[in-house]
C-alpha positions in Angstrom: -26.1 1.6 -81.3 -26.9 -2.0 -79.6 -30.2 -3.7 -80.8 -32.6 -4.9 -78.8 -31.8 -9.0 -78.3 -35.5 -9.7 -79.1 -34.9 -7.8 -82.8 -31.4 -9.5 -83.3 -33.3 -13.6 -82.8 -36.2 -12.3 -85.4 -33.5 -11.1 -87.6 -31.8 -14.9 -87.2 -35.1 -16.6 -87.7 -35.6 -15.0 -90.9 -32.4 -15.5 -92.2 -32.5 -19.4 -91.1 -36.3 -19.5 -92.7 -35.2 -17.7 -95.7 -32.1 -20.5 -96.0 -34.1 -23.1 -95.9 -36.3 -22.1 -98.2 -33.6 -21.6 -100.8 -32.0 -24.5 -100.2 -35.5 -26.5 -101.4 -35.8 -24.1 -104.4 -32.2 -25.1 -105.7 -33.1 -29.2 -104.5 -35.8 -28.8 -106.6 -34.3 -26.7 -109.2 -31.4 -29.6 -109.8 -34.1 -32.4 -109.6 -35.9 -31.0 -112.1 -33.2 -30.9 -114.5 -31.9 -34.3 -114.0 -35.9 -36.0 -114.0 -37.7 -34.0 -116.5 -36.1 -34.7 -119.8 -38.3 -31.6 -121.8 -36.8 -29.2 -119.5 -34.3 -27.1 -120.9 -34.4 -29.4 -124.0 -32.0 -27.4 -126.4 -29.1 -28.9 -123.9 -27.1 -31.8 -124.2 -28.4 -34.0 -121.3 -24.5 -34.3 -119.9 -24.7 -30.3 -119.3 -28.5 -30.7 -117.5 -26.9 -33.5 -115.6 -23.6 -31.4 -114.7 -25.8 -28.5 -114.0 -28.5 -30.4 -111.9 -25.9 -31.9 -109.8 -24.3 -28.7 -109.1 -27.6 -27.4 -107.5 -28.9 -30.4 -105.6 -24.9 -29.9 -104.1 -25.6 -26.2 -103.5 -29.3 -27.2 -101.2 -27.0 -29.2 -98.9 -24.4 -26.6 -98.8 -27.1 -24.3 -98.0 -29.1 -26.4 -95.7 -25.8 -27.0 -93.9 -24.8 -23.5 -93.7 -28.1 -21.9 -91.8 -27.9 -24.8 -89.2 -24.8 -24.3 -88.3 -24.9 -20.9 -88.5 -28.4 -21.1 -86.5 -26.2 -23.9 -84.0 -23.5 -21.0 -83.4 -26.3 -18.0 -82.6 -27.7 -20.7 -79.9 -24.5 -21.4 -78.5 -23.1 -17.7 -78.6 -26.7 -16.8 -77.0 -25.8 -19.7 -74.1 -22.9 -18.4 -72.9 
């Protein structure tokens, strides 16, 4: 059963939109642990640190993920 091509880009569009978005939420997420120093204050600052880092790497990996997955629909679409 074949969806309609129209269906199939909305579906993409959501899923880029919805990357995106996640990837801010963990950016700000791991920038809030390394800049606000009452947040999550029962940790040792090395762990927040560790942690923040860890999410602020996530974003990109994120970010980087629905372009090139959005890059590959476009060129699959192309051809």
């Amino acid at each position: 059963m074949n969806k309609p091509a129209d269906l199939w880009s909305m579906r993409e569009k959501v899923i880029f939109v919805f990357g995106i978005i996640m990837s801010l939420v963990y950016l700000v997420i791991g920038l809030s642990l390394l800049s606000i120093g009452n947040f999550l204050a029962e940790y040792d600052k090395i762990v927040k640190i560790g942690i923040g880092c860890i999410f602020i790497a996530y974003s990109f990996f994120r970010l980087w993920r629905a372009f090139t997955n959005w890059k590959k629909s476009n060129n699959e679409d192309e051809e």
